[in-house]
Structures are given as C-alpha cells and as structure tokens.
C-alpha positions in Angstrom: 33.9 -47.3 -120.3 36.2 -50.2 -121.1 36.5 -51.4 -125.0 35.1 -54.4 -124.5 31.9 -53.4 -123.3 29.3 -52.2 -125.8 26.6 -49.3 -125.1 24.5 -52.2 -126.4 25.4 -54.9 -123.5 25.3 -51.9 -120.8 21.7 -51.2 -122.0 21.0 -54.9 -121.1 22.9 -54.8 -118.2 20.9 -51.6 -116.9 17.5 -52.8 -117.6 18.4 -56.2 -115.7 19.0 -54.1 -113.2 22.4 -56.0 -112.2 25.1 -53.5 -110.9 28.1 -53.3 -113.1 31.5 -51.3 -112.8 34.7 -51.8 -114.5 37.7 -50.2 -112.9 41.4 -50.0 -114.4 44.1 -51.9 -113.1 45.3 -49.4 -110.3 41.5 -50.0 -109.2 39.9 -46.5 -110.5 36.5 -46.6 -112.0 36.1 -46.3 -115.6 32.9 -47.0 -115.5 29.5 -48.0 -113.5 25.9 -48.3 -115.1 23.0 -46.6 -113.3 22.2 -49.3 -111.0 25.5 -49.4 -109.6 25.2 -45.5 -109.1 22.2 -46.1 -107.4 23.7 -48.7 -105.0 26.6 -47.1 -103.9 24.7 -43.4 -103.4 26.8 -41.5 -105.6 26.2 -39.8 -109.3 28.9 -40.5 -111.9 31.4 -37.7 -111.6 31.5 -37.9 -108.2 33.3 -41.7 -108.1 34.9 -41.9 -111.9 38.1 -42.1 -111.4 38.2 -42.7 -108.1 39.6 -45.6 -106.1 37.2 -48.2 -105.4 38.2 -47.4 -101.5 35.9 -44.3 -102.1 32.1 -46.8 -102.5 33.9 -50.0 -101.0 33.7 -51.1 -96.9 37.1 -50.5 -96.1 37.2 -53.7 -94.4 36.8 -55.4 -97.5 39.8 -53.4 -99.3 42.5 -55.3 -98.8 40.3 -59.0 -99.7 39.5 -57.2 -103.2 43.4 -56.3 -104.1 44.0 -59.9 -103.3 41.2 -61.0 -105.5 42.1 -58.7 -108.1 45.9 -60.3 -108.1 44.7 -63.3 -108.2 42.7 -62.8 -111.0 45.4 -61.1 -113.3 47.9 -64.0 -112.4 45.4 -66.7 -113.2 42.9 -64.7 -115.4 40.1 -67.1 -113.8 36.4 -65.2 -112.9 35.7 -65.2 -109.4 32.1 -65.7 -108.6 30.2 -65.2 -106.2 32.3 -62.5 -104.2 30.6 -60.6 -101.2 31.1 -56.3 -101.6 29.9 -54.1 -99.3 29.3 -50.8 -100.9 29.7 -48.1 -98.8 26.9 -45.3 -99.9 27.2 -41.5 -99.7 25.2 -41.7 -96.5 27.0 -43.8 -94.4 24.4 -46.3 -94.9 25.6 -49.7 -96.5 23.9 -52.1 -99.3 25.4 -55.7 -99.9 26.2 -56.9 -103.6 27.5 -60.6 -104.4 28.6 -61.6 -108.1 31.7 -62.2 -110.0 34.6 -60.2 -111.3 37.0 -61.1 -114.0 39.6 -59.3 -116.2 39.4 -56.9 -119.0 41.9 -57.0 -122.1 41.9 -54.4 -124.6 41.9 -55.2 -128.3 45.8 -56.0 -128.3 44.5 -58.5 -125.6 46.5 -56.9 -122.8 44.9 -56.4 -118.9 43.6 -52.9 -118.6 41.4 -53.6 -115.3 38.6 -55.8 -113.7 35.1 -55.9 -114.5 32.4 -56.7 -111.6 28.8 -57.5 -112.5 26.9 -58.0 -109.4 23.1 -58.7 -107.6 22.5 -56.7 -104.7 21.5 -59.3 -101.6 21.2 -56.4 -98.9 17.2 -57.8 -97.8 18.9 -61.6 -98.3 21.6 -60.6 -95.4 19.3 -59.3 -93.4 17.1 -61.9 -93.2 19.9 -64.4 -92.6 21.4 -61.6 -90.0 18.2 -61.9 -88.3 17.5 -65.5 -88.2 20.8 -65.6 -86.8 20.6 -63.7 -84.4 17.3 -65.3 -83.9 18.8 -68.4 -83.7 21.4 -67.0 -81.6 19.1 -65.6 -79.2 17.3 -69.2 -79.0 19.9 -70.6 -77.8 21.1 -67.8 -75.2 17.4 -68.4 -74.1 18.0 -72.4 -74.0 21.1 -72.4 -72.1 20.1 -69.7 -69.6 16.8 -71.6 -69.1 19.0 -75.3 -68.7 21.1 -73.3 -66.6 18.1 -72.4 -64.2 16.7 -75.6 -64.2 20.0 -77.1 -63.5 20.7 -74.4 -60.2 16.9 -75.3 -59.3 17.5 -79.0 -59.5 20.8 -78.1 -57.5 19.3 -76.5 -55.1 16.7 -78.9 -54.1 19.2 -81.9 -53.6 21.1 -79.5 -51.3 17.4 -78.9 -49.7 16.7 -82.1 -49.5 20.4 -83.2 -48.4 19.8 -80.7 -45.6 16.7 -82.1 -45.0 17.5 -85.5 -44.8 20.6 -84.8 -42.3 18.1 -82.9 -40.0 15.7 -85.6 -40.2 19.0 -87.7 -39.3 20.7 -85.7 -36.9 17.0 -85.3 -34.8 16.6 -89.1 -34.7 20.0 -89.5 -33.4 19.6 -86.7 -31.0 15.8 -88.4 -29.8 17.5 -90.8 -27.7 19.6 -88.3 -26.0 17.6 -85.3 -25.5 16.4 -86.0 -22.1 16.7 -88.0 -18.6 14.4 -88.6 -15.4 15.1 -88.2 -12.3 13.0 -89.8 -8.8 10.8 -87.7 -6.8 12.2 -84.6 -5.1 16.2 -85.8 -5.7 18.5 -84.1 -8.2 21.1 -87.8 -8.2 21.7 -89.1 -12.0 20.5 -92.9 -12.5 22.4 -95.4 -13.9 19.9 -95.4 -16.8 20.5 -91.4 -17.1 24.4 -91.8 -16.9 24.3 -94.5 -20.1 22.1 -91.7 -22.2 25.0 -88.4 -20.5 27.9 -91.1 -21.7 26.0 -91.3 -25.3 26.0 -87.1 -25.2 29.2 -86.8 -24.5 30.6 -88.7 -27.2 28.5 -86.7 -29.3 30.1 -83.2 -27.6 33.2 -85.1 -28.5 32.9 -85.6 -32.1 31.0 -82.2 -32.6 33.8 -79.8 -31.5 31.2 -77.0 -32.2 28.0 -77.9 -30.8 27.4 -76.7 -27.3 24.3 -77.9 -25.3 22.1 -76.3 -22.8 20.4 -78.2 -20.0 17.0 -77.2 -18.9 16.0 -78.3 -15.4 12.8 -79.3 -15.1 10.0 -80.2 -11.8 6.4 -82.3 -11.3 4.2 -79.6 -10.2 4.3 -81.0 -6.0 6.2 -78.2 -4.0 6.0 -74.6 -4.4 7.2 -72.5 -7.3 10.3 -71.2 -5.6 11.6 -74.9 -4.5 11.1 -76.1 -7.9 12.7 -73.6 -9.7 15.6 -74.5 -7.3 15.2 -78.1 -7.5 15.2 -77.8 -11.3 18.6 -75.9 -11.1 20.1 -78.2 -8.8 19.3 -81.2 -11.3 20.5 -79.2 -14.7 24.2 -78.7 -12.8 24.4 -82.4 -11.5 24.1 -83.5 -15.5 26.5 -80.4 -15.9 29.2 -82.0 -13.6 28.7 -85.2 -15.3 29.5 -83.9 -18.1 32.5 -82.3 -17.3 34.0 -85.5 -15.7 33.6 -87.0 -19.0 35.7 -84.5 -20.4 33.0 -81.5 -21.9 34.8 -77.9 -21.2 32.4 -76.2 -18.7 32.2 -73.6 -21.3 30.5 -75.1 -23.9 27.6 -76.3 -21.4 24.9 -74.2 -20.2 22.4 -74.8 -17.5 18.8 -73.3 -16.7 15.9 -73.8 -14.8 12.3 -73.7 -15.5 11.0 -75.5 -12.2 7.6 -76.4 -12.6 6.6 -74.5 -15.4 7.0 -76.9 -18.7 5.0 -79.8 -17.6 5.6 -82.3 -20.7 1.8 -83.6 -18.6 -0.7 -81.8 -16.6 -2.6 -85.4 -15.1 -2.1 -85.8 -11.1 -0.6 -89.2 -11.7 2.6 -90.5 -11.0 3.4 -91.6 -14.7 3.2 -88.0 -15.9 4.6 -86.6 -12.4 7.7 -88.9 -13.3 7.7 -87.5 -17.3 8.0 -83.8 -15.9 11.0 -84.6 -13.3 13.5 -84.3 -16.4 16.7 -82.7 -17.4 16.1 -82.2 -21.6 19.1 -81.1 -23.6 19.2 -78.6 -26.3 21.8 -78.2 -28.5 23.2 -75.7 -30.8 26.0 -75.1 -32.9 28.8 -72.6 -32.4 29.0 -69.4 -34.7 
C-alpha cells in the first residue's frame, strides 16, 4: 500500500464499501481494499503486482494510460471515469469514480489512486430502457411503415378501381351494335360506334377484342348459329378496313343462345340481334 494512505483511511474506505486500488506508475497494483477484491473476483496475491490489464476490459486499456498521462502531466483528479472490471469469471461489474496521483513524502509521482462506486445494476437498467426504448421505436417505425404500405396500397386499389370504373364507362358505348331482322349488313348507326372501337384498337396497341355473334330466337338453332357468325365477321371486315390487324380480332357465334330478352316482342327481338364486343388485353 502507497505512503499516503493510512490503514486508518482504508478501514473507512472498506466499510463504505467504495472500491479502492492504487497502482504504481508502470500501472501495477500496490494495493486494492476488500471491496475492490470482491469486484474484480480475484484474492490479493493473485492481482498485486500485476498490470491493471489483468481486472481491466481490455477495451478500456488504452483510454486509462491516456487518463493516467494526463493526470501526471496536469496532476488534475479525473472524476467520474467509467471501468469495467473484468472478474475471474469472465463475468463483468461496472465501477465509475475518480483517479488522481500519488506522491510520496519527497512529493514525487509514485502511481495513481482510484476510489470508485460500482454502478453495474445502474447500467443495466439504463442498458435496458435503452434497449427498451430502442425496441419502441423499431416497433413505431415498422408499424408507420405498415400503415404507410397499407395506405399505399389502397390508393393503388382504388386507382385501379377508379380506371376500371373509367375504362367500363368508356367501353359502355362501344360494347355492342344491332342489326335488322334476319340481315348480317352494318348500319350507319353501328359503323359510327365500329369507327369509335377502332380508334380505341388504335390507341391500345395491346388490347385485342373478340366479337360475339348473336340471334332473336325466330329460325332454327343451326341458322342462327350461322346467322350469328355471318354478323361477328361483317364487324370483323369493318374493322380491318379501318386498319385493325386481323390478328388481334376474334370472332364467335352463339346464335340464339344469349338472349339479352326472352319476351316475343319485337323491342327485345331487336336487343338480341347484336354483335357485343369483348375486349382483353395482350400478355
């Protein structure tokens, strides 16, 4: 143990139960009281005159040779410093105090003296409310971010939505055309709504349509399904002469068997002799 320091003053420093330990100035221990043996896991002449590398976290060697420099050039105490002892066990306790310089009765440096309070529950409680906190705000973002790709998501639904809605109201007035009583010739009505699909073929490069042919339920099944054909390819060669590529055009026939009407009258007669379109989109 140092000069300085009295069996009296390590008595009180023992039953305080502060950690104290002087080393010399190559940083060997002189001397530790009880409590300090107790933090660091060691008994006495297992650590005196060892290094202070032996009890410290290594990480912390090189910070406490610059505080100790520091300290013999200025001779100022520095407080409050963080040490990590490294116990016998492998386990670890954390100390904070201060350290200051020892001068033997000539009043020359012989070494540094640390007095410290160990704070090993304090960090862990501030460890875990960090990583409390931490984790609060992992929970915050991740749940902003979900709410954000939800609220994303349903303005792309509802974009989508809104084009359908859009793109079926434009198509309304071009999904079909009437023909006259057993005759498969376009109107002049029908060729204003086939000049309206065309320019929409036009401008929609990948949308093909398919025309379905279809009969009022007067005639047999077989004509029907003829008639019906015959109609679907007269709005197919329309179609073409305005420029559509036979390819991207398809035709069936259903004859008399999708009756938009089933009354024997000639207003729902006239609403089954159609040609509707369907379109789709290429893949």
């Amino acid at each position: 143990m140092a000069t300085e320091t009295s069996a009296a003053v390590a008595d009180l420093l023992q039953s305080l139960g502060y950690s104290y330990f002087e080393v010399d100035l190559a940083g060997l221990l002189m001397y530790g009281n009880a409590a300090f043996f107790e933090a660091v896991g060691y008994r006495p002449e297992e650590l005196l005159g060892k290094h202070f590398r032996h009890y410290v976290d290594h990480r912390q060697v090189a910070m406490i040779f610059n505080i100790f420099s520091m300290i013999y050039r200025t001779e100022a105490v520095e407080r409050k410093l963080p040490l990590d002892f490294r116990r016998k066990d492998g386990s670890h306790r954390t100390a904070e105090g201060s350290v200051g310089l020892i001068r033997d009765g000539n009043g020359t440096p012989v070494g540094f003296r640390a007095l410290l309070t160990e704070i090993t529950a304090r960090r862990r409680e501030e460890a875990s409310l960090l990583e409390a906190r931490q984790k609060a705000e992992q929970d915050a973002r991740e749940r902003a971010l979900r709410e954000q790709t939800l609220r994303d998501q349903e303005a792309r639904d509802r974009a989508e939505r809104d084009r359908a809605a859009a793109e079926a109201a434009r198509l309304k007035d071009i999904s079909k055309i009437y023909f006259e009583f057993d005759r498969a010739e376009l109107s002049s009505e029908a060729r204003e709504i086939l000049n309206k699909v065309a320019e929409l073929l036009k401008a929609s490069p990948k949308k093909n349509i398919t025309i379905e042919g279809n009969c009022d339920d007067r005639g047999t099944n077989e004509y029907n399904l003829a008639l019906g054909q015959t109609r679907a390819d007269s709005v197919a060669r329309y179609l073409q002469s305005l420029g559509i590529d036979r390819k991207r055009i398809k035709t069936i026939s259903y004859g008399e068997e999708r009756p938009v009407c089933t009354e024997a009258t000639e207003s729902c007669w006239l609403k089954n002799r159609n040609a509707t379109f369907v379109y789709s989109e290429k893949k």
